[in-house]
C-alpha positions in Angstrom: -19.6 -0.2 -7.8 -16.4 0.2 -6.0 -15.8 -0.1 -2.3 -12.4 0.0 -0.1 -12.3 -2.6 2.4 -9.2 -2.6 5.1 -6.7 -5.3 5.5 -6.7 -6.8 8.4 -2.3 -7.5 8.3 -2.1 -6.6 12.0 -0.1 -3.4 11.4 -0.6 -0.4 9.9 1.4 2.8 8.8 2.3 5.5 12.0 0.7 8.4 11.9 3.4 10.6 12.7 6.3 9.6 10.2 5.3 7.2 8.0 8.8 7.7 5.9 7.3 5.7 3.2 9.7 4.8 0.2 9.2 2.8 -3.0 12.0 0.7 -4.9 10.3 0.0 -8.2 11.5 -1.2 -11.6 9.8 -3.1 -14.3 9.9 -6.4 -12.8 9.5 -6.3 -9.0 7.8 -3.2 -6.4 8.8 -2.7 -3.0 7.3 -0.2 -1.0 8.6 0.4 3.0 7.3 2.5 5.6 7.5 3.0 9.4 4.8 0.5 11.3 2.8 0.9 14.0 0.5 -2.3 16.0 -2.4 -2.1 17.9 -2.3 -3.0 21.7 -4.8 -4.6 24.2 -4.5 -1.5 26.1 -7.8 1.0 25.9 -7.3 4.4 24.5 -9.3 6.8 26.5 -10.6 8.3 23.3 -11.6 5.2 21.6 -9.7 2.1 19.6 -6.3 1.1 21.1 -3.0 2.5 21.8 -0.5 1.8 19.2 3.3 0.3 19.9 6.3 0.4 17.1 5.9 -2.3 15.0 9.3 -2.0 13.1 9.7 -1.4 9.7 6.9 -2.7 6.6 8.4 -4.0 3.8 5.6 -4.4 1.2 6.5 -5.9 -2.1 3.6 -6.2 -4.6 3.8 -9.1 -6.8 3.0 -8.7 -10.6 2.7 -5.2 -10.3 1.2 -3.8 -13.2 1.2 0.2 -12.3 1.6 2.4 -9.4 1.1 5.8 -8.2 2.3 7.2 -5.1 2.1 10.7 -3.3 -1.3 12.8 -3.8 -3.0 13.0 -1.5 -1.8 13.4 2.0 -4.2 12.6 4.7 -6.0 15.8 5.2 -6.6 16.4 1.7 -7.8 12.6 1.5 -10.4 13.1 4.1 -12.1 15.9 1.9 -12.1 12.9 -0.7 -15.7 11.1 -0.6 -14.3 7.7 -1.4 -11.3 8.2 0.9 -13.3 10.0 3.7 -13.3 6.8 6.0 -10.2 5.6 6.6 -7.0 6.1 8.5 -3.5 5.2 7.9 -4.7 1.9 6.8 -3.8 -1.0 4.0 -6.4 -1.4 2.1 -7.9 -3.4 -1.2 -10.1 -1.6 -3.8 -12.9 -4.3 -4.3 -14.6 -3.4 -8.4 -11.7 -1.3 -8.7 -12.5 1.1 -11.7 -8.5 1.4 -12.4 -8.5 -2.6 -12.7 -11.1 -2.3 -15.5 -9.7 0.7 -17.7 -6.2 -1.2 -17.9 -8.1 -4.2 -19.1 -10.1 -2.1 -21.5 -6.6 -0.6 -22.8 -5.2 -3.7 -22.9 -7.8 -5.1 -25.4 -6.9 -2.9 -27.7 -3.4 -4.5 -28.6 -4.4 -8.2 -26.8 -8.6 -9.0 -27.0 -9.5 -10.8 -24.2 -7.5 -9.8 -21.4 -8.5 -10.2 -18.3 -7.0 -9.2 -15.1 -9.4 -10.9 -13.2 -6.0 -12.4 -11.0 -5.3 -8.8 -10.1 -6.1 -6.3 -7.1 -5.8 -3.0 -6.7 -4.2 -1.7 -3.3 -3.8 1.3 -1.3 -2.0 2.2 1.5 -3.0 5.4 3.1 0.0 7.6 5.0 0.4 10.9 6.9 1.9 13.0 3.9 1.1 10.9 0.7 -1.1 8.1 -0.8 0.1 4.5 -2.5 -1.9 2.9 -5.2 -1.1 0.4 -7.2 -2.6 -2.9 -9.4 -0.9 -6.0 -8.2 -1.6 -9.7 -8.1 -1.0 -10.0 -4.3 1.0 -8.0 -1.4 3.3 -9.8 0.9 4.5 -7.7 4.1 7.1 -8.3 6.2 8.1 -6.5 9.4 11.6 -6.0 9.9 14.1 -4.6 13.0 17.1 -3.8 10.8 18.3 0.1 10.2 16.1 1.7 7.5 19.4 2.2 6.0 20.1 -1.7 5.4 16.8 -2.6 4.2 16.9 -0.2 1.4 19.9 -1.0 0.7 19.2 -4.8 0.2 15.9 -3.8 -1.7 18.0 -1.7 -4.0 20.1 -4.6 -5.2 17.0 -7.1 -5.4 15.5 -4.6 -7.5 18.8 -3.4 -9.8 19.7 -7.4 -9.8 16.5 -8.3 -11.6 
């Protein structure tokens, strides 16, 4: 049965303006949006407040498929499987997605397995990314949004 379990990366995407993007081509997936951390300071209604934590840069290596957009957050919370999270990074444990591709896959190549692979999803204010990967890596960076898309666009057209 399949369950969503949070990562614990220590950030997560701001609830305000997310301004998520994805840079995707056949060989590499990059996916940035605005970040948020939490602080040691109590939030009178519960958790922490939050503090800019720059911007996520997200690439998913051996990305095997993605989807990105549908749903935003409000539709996601009338979602059953969705209902309990947040703008959060999460990992689909008995992912049902991770099975079908294999099961496609067998048609052409018996015996796959993609046992090695995950499948993500980061939740965010006006859209939804999924994907099948073998690992994520995040880093945080400071520089304008404008320069880091920039220098994922040419990793990404380079490759």
């Amino acid at each position: 049965m399949e369950s969503i379990e949070e990562l614990k990366l220590g950030v997560r995407p701001e609830a305000a303006v997310s301004g998520a993007v994805l840079l995707q081509s056949e060989y590499s997936s990059y996916l940035t949006f605005n970040a948020q951390k939490d602080t040691d300071k109590p939030s009178p209604y519960g958790g922490f407040y939050t503090a800019d934590a720059g911007t996520a840069i997200v690439e998913f290596q051996g990305c095997l498929i993605s989807k990105f957009g549908y749903p935003n957050d409000e539709a996601a919370m009338g979602i059953p499987k969705y209902k309990d999270f947040g703008y959060d990074i999460c990992v689909v444990k008995n992912s049902e997605w991770v099975k079908e591709l294999e099961n496609l896959n067998n048609y052409s190549f018996p015996n796959t397995s993609y046992a090695d692979f995950r499948h993500f999803i980061i939740f965010f204010h006006d859209s939804t990314f999924e994907c099948i990967a073998k690992d994520l890596v995040l880093k945080l960076s400071n520089q304008p949004y404008s320069e880091i898309i920039g220098e994922l666009s040419a990793k990404v057209s380079a490759e």
